[in-house]
N, C-alpha and C positions, 0 to 999 in steps of 0.2 A: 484029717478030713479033706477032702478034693474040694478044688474051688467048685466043681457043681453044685456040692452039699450045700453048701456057705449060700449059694444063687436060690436054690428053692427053699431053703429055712426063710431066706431075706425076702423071698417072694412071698412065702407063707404072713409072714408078720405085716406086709405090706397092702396085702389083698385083705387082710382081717382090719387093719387099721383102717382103710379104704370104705370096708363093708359098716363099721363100723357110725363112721362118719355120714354114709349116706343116710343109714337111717337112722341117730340124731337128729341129721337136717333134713329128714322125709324129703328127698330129691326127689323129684315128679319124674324126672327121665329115666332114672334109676329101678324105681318101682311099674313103671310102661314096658320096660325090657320084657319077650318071651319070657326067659327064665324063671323072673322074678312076677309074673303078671302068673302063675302057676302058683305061690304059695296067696297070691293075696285074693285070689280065686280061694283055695282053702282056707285061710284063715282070718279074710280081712286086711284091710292097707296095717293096724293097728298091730295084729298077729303077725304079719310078715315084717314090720319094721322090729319087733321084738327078736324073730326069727332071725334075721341077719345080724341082732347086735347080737345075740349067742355065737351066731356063726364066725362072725367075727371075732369076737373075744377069744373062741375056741381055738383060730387061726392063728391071731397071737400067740398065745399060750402054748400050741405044741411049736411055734419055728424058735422060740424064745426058750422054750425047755431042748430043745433038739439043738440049740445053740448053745447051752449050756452042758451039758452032757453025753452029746457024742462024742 
């Protein structure tokens, strides 16, 4: 596997850990972001901090299986 691959799996686990963490701890700057002010528009501050702990988790899971098995 090329050091790139290695770089975005690491990224991938890192940004999901990240996503993770913020909404655990319902970061107020975090969930203000354009991005993120679009899911909590659809679903609620409540619906979008659930939204990014899936996202996250998901994150995880594929750089941490792609680390394993490529």
């Amino acid at each position: 596997m090329e050091p790139s691959e290695y770089f975005i799996l690491i990224l991938f686990i890192a940004l999901g850990l990240f996503s993770m963490v913020a909404a655990i701890l319902n970061l107020d700057w975090y969930f203000k972001t354009s991005g993120a002010m679009m899911f909590v528009n659809w679903f609620g501050r409540g619906g979008a901090r659930v939204f990014y702990a899936f996202l996250g988790a998901g994150l995880v899971a594929c750089g941490t299986l792609g680390l394993i098995y490529w």
